[in-house]
C-alpha positions in Angstrom: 76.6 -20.2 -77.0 80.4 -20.0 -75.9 79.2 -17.4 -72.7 77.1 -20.0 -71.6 79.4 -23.3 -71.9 82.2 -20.8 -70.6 80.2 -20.1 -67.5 78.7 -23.8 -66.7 81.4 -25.2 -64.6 81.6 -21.7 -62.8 78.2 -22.4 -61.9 77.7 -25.4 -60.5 80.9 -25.1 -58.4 79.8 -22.2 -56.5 76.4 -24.2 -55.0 75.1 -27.0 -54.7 71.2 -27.7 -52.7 70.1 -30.5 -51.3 66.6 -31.5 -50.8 64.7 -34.8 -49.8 60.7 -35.5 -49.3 58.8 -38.6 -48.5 54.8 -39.1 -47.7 52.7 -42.2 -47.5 48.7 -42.9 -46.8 46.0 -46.1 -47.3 42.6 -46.7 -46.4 39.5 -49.2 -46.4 36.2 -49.7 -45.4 34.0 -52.3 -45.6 30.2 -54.2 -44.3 28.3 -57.2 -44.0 25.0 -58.5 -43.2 23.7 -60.7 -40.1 23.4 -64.2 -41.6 19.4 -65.9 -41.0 19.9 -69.9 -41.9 19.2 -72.3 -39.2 21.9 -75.2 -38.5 22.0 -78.6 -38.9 23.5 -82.1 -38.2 23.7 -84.2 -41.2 25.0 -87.6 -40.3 26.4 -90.0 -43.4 25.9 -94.0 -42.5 27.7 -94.7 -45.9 29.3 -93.0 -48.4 27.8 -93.3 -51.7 30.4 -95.0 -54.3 28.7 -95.0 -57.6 29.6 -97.7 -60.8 29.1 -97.6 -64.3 26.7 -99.9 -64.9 24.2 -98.0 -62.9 24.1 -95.2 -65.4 21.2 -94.9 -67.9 21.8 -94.3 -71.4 19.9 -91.4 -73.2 17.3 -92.9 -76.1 18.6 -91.4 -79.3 14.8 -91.2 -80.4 12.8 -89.5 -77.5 9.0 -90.2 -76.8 6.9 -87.4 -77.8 3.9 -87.1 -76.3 1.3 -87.5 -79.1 -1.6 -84.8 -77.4 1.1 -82.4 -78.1 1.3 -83.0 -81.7 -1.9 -81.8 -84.0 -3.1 -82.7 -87.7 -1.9 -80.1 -90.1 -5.0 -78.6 -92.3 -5.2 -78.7 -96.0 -5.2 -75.6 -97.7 -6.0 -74.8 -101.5 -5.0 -72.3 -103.2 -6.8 -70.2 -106.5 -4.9 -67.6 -109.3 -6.6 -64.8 -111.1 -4.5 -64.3 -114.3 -4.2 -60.9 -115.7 -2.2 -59.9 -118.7 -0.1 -56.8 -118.2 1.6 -55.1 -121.0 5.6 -54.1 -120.0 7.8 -52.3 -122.2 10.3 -52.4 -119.1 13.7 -54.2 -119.8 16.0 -54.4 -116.6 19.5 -54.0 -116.9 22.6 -55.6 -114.9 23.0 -54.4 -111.9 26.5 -53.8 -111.0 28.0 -53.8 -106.6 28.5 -50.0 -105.6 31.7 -50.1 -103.4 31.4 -47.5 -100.0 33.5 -44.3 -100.5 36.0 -44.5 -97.8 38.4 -41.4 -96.4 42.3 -42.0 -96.6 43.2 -43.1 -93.2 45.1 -40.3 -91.6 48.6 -41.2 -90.5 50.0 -39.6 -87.6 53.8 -39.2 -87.1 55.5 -38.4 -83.5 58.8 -36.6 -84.9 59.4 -33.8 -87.3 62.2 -31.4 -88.9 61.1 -27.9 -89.9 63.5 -25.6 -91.5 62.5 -22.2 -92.5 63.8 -18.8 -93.6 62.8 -15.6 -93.6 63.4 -11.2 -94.6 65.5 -10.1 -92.2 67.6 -12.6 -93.0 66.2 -15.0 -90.5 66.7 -18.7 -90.4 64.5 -21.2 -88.4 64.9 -24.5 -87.6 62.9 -27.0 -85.0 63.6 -30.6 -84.5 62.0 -32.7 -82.3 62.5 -36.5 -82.1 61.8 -39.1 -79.8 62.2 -42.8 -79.3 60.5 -45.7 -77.2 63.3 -47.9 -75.5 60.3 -50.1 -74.5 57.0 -50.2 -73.5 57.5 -48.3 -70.6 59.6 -45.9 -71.2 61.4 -43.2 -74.0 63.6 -40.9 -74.7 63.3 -37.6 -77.2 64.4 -33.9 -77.1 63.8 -30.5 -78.9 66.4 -28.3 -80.3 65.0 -25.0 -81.8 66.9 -22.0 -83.2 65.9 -18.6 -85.1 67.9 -15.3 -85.4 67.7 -12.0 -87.5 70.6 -9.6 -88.5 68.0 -6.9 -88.3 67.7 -4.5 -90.3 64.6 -2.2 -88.8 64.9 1.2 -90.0 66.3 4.2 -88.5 68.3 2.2 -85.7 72.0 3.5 -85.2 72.9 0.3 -83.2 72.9 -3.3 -83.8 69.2 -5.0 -83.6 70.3 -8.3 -84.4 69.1 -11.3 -82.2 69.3 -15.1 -82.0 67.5 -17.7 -79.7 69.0 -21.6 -79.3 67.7 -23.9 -77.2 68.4 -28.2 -76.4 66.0 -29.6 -74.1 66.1 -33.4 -73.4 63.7 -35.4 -71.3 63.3 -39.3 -70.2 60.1 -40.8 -69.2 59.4 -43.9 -67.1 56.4 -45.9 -66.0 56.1 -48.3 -63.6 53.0 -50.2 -62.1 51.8 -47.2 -59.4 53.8 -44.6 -60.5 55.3 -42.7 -63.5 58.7 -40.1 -63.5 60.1 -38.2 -65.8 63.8 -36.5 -65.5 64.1 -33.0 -68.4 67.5 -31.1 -68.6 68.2 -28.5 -71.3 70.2 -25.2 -72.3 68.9 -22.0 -73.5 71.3 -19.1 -75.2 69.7 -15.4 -76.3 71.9 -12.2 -77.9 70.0 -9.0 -77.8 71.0 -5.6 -78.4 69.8 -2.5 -76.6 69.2 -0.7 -80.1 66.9 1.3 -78.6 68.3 4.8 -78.2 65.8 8.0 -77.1 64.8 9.9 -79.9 64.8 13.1 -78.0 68.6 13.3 -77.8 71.1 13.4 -80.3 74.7 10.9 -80.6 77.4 12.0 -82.2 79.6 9.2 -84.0 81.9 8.9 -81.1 79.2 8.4 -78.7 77.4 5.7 -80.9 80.6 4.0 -81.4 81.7 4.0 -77.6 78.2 2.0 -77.3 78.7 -1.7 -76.7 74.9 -3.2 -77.0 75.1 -6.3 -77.5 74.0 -8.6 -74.6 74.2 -12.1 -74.0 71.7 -14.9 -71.8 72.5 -18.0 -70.7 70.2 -20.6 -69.0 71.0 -24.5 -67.7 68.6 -26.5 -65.7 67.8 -30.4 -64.7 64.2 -30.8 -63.6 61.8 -34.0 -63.0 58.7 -34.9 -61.8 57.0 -38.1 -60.2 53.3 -39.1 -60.3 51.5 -41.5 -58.5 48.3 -43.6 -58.8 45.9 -44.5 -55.8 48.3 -42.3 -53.3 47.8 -39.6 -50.9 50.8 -37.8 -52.0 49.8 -37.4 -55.7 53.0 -35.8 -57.4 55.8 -34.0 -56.7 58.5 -31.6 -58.5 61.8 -30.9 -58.7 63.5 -27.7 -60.3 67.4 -26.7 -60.4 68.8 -24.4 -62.6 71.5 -21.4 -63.3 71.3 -18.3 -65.1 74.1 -15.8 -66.4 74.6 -12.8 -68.3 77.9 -11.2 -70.3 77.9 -8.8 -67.8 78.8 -11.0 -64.9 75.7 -11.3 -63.5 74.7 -15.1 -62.1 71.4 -16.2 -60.6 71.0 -19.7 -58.6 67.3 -21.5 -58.9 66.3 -24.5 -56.4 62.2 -26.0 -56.5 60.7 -28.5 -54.9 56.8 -28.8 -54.6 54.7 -31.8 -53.5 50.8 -32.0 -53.6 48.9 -34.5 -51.1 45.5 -35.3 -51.5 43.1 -37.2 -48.6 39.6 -37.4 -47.5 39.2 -35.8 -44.5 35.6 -36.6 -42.7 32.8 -35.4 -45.3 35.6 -33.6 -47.0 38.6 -33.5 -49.3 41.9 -32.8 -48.2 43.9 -30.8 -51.0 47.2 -29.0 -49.8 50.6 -28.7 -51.1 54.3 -28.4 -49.5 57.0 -26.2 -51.3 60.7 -25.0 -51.1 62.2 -22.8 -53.0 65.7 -21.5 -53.1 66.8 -18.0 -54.9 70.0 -16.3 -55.0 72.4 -14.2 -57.0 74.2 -11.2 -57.7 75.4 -8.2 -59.9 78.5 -7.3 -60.2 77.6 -3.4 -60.1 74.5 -0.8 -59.6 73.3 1.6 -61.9 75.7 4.2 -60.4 78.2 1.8 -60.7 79.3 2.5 -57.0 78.3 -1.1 -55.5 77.7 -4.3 -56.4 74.2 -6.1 -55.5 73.3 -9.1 -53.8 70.3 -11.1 -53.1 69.3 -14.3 -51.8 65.7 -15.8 -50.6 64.7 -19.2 -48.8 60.7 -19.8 -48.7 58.8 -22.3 -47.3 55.3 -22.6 -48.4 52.3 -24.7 -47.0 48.8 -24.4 -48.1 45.8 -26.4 -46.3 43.1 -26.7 -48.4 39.6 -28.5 -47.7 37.2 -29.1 -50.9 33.3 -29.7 -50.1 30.9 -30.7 -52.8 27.4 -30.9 -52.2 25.2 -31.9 -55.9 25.7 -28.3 -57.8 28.1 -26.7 -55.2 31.5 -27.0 -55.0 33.6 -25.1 -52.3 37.2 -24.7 -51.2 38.2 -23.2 -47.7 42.3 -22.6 -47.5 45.5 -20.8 -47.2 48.2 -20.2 -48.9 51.1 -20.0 -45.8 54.5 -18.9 -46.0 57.7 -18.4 -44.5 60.7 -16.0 -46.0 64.1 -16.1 -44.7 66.8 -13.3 -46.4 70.0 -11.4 -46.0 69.0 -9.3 -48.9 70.4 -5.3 -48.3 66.7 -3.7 -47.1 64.8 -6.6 -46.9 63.5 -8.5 -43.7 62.5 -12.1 -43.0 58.6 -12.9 -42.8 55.6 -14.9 -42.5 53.0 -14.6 -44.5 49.1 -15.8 -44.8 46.8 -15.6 -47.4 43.2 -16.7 -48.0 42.0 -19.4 -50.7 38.4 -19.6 -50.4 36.5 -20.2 -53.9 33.2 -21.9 -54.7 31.1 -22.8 -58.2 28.0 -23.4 -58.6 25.9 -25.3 -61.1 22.7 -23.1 -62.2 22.2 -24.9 -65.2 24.4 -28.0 -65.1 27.1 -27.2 -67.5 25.5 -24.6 -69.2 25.9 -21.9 -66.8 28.2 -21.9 -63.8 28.6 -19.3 -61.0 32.0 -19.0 -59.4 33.6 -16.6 -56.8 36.4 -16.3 -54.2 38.9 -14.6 -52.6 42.8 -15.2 -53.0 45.9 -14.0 -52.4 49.6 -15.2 -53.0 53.4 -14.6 -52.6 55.4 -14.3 -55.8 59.3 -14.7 -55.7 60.6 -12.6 -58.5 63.2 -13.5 -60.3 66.1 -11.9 -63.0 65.4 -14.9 -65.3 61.3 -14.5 -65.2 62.3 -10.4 -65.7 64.3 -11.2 -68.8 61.4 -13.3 -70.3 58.9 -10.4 -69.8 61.8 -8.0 -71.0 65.1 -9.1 -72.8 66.4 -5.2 -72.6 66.8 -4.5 -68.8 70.5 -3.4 -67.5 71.9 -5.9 -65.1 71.4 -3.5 -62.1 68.4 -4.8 -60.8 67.2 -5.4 -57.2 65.5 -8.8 -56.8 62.4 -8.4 -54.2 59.2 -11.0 -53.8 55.9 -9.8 -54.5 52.8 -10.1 -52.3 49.1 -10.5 -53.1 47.1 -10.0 -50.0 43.9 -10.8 -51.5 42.3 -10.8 -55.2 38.3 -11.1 -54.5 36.4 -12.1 -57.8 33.2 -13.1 -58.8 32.1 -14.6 -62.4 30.2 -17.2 -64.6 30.9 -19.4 -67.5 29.1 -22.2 -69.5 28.1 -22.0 -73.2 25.4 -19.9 -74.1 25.1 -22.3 -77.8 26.3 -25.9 -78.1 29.3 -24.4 -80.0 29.6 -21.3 -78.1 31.1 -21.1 -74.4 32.3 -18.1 -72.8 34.2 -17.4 -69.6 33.5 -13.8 -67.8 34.4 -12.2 -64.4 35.6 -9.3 -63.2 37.6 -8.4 -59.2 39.9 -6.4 -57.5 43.1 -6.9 -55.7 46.0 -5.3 -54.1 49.5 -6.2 -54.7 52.7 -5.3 -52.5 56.0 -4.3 -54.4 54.6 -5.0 -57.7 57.6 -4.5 -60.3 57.2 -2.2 -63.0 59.6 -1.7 -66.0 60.8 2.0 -66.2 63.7 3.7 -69.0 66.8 3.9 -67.2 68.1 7.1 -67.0 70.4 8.3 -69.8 74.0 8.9 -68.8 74.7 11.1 -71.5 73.0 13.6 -73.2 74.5 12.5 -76.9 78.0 14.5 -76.5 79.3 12.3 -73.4 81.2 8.9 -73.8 79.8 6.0 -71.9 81.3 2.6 -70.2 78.2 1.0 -70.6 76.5 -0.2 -73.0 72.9 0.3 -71.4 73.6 3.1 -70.2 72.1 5.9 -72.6 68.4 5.4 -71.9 68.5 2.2 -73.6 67.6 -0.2 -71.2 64.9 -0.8 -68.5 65.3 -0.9 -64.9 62.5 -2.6 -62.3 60.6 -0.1 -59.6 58.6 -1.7 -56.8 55.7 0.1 -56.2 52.0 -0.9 -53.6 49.2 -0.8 -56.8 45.5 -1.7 -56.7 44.4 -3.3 -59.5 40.2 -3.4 -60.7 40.1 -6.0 -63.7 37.7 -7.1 -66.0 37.9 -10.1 -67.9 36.0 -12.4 -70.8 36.8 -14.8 -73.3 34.9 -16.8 -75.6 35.2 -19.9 -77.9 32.9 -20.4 -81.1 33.4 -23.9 -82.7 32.0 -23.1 -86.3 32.1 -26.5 -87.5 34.6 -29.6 -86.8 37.1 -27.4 -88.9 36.8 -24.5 -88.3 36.7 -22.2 -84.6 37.1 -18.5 -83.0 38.5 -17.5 -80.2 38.9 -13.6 -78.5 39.3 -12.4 -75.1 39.2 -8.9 -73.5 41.6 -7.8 -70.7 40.9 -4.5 -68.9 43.2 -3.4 -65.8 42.7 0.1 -64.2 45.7 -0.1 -62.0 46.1 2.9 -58.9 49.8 2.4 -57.8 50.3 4.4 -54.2 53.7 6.0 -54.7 54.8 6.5 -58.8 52.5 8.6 -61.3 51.7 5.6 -63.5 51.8 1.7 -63.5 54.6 2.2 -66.3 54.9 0.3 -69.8 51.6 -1.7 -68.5 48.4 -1.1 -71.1 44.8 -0.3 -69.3 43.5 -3.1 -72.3 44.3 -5.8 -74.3 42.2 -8.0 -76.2 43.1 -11.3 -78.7 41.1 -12.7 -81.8 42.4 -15.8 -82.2 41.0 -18.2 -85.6 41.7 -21.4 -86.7 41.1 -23.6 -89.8 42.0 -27.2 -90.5 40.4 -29.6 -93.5 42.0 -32.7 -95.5 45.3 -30.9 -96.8 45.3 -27.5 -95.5 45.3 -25.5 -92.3 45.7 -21.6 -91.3 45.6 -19.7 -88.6 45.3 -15.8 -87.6 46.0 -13.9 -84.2 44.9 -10.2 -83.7 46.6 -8.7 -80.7 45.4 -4.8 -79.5 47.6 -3.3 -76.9 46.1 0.4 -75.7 48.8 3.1 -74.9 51.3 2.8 -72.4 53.3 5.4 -69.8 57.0 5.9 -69.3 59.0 8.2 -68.4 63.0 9.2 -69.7 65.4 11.4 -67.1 68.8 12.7 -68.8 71.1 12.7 -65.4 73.7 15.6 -67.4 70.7 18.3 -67.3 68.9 16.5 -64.9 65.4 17.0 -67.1 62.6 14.4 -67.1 60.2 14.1 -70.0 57.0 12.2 -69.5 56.6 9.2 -72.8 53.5 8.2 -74.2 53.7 4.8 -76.5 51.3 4.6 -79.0 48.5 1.6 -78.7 48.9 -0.5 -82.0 47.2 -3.1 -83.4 49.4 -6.7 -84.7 48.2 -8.8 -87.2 49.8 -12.5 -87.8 49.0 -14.7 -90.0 50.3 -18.8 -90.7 48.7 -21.3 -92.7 50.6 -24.8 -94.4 49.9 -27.1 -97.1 50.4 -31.5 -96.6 52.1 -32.3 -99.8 52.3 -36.0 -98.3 51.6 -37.5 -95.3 55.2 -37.1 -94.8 55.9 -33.3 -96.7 54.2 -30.2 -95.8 54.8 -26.5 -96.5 54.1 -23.7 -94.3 53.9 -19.7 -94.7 54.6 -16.9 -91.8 53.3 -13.9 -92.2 53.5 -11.6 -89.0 53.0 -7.5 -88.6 50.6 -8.1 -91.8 50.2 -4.2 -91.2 53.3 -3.2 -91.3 53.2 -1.0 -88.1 56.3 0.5 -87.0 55.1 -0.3 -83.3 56.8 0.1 -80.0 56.6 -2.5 -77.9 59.2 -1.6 -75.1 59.9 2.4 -74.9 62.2 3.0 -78.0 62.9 -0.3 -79.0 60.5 -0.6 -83.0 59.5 -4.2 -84.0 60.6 -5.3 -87.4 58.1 -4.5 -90.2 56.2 -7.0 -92.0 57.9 -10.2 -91.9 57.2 -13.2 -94.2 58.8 -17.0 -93.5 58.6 -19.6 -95.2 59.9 -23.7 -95.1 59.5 -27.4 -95.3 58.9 -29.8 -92.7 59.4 -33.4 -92.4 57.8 -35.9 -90.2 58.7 -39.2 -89.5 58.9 -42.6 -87.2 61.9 -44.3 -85.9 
């Protein structure tokens, strides 16, 4: 946490962005009927005054008509008596009261506090308050860490994630904002060293691999009722490194909605700002620079007819950069999708074709990968088009399903690939990321044919299934594999909930994956193959009261000594266990 409070006046001094957006829209429509009543003069000689006395007073007995009123008839009656012979003796009845359930009592705030092997402490707190009826206030602060501890590593595999995030909510009569702020910290270590070269102790020791992320932001949004401009967002934030590194983030994005003749007007309006730097390559020789203004519009026209719902757009946008190798562009891209009803809700038909521009960013890189060297270069990506065609629905009442399959091309796709190694165990190194450790990002022109389904099985009002099925068979135009990205991966998700108890289990398959590690002292490349594995969590909690509850965390059940990134093992089985507390202000 000290980097990041270090580094937060540094980086709000260095920029600052402006931006400002207004829209407004109304409508009405009305008819009427052509009136047929005649006209008339009505003259009044004397106004009519009336008195008391001329009132009539209602008889308390009314007059009944006597033809209305008929004789009733005499009837007799006659008995039978039978003797019956009863042994039966009744006995008191007594009132049965109605079973009724506990009502369940829902809190909005809770403390959990945890620990786990590893040596890893958790702890999550999230509280918030109403300051009135139309508005509150609450935050989340959430922190977990490990010493490590995974076997075989010669560096430090420690880690620790902290995060604040605050937020304050408003509602007024035709609109609703909300304002969110927080600060994120993260320590990783690039532990993972290539197990085809050997360190001697003075290597390993000249290693430094710990590395340190830092994120602060201030963000809010606005919604409004019965308005053609329908919401709008607003994103700032910074993010730094312990190697010097800095990244500047700026968002704005409005959506406008309208009827537009027999259609329906759905487009949005975007800014966003990008820049940064690092303070040196991979070949430590020069620094790197980068810094991207888009503009974005996209027109979009929504035409439903009964069953068939269509959309006929584009996604428009304009890059301006000074970045070293990059140009400024324009760019177009279709949205054109439609659905169709075959069997009301029970079977839908959907296609289109889409395509998209995609700023990359060091802070979105780090959440996909928390061991890349700060030498990146910062591109955008562009989609040209994604055409797909699929169907979804519920084959059961309790069983819906989601299937489709397309095929796309992609511009500059990034791809995490090993960094070279500097040293070939015997040499000292400067950096600590520098010994085929870390990940860099390569930009490569890939085709992508994918195939996708999902399905959701509610077993009963407690229990229900989930799983879904990825496949990607990528064809990239210029490197020999779409590196560290599997051809498959599929999910089982299951969860169970009834009176006290709960669990839950997620199944994660990843197939094999490609890299590649080059030592720069022989100049040799070997081609790496990482094993596909198979991850098996497991979480489940008991409500002591409606206050207490215990819960149980129990991930890598298998005890896989997987790879996720090249070199870098997971931790073995893990177990975690704690207490939470919920409560009301």
């Amino acid at each position: 946490m000290n980097l990041l409070f270090k580094k937060i006046n540094r980086i709000f001094m260095k920029k600052l962005v402006f931006l400002i957006f207004l829209l407004f829209g109304s409508g009405l429509v009305f008819s009427q009927k052509k009136d047929t009543l005649k006209t008339e003069v009505v003259k009044v000689v004397k106004p009519y005054a009336p008195v008391v006395s001329e009132a009539q007073k209602i008889k308390q007995a009314p007059v009944l008509d006597s033809i209305s009123l008929q004789t009733k008839k005499e009837v007799k009656y006659t008995f039978n008596s039978v003797p019956v012979v009863s042994t039966f003796v009744p006995a008191k009845g007594n009132a049965r009261t109605i079973p009724r359930e506990p009502k369940e009592i829902f809190y909005n705030n809770y403390i959990s506090l945890g620990f786990g092997n590893y040596s890893t402490p958790f702890a999550e707190i999230f509280a918030h308050y109403n300051l009135s009826d139309y508005s509150e206030f609450g935050g989340f602060i959430g922190y977990q860490s490990s010493k490590g501890g995974i076997e075989d590593v010669l560096l430090d595999d420690n880690y620790s994630d902290a995060k604040v995030d605050l937020y304050y909510k408003q509602m007024e009569k035709y609109y609703e904002w909300q304002i969110r702020g927080g600060i994120k910290s993260q320590v990783v270590n690039w532990y993972g060293l290539p197990e085809q070269l050997t360190f001697t102790d003075n290597v390993l020791s000249s290693i430094e691999e710990e590395q340190q992320y830092g994120t602060v932001y201030l963000s809010g949004d606005i919604e409004f009722e019965d308005a053609w401009m329908k919401n709008a967002e607003l994103y700032l934030g910074s993010f730094v490194d312990d190697s010097q590194s800095d990244e500047y983030n700026a968002k704005i994005k409005t959506n406008i909605e309208f009827p537009v003749w027999d259609a329906f007007m759905n487009s949005f309006l975007a800014i966003e700002y990008l820049g940064g730097s690092f303070e040196k390559d991979f070949t430590n020789f020069n620094s790197i620079e980068y810094s991207y203004l888009n503009l974005g519009f996209s027109p979009n026209f929504a035409f439903y007819r009964e069953d068939l719902t269509v959309n006929v757009g584009a996604n428009l946008w304009y890059s301006v950069t000074n970045t070293d190798g990059q140009d400024s562009k324009f760019y177009a891209y279709p949205n054109i999708t439609a659905s169709y009803k075959i069997f009301e809700e029970n079977l839908i038909a959907y296609g289109g074709v889409t395509g998209d521009l995609t700023q990359n960013s060091y802070r979105e890189f780090v959440d996909s990968n928390p061991f890349l060297s700060p030498t990146l270069d910062i591109l955008r990506t562009s989609q040209p088009y994604m055409g797909f065609i699929g169907a979804k629905g519920k084959i059961l009442s309790d069983l819906s399903f989601n299937a489709k399959i397309g095929y796309g091309s992609e511009k500059d796709k990034p791809l995490f690939k090993l960094n070279p190694s500097k040293t070939n165990g015997n040499i000292l190194l400067n950096d600590g990321y520098a010994a085929g450790n870390s990940f860099m990002v390569v930009y490569d022109d890939v085709n992508t044919l994918n195939a996708y389904a999902e399905f959701i099985y509610d077993f009963d009002n407690h229990l229900k299934f989930g799983a879904n099925l990825d496949y990607n068979l990528y064809s990239p135009e210029n490197e020999d594999h779409a590196w560290n990205l599997p051809m498959l991966k599929a999910t089982l998700l299951a969860k169970y909930n009834r009176k006290k108890w709960y669990a839950g289990a997620d199944l994660y398959f990843y197939s094999d994956r490609k890299d590649e590690l080059t030592i720069l002292p022989e100049n040799t490349t070997e081609r790496i193959t990482n094993s596909a594995f198979f991850d098996v969590n497991l979480n489940g909690g008991y409500y002591l009261t409606d206050r207490w509850s215990v819960f149980l965390k129990l991930n890598n059940v298998l005890n896989q000594n997987y790879q996720k990134y090249t070199h870098f093992d997971v931790q073995g089985f893990q177990v975690m266990g704690g207490l939470t507390y919920r409560f009301d202000f």
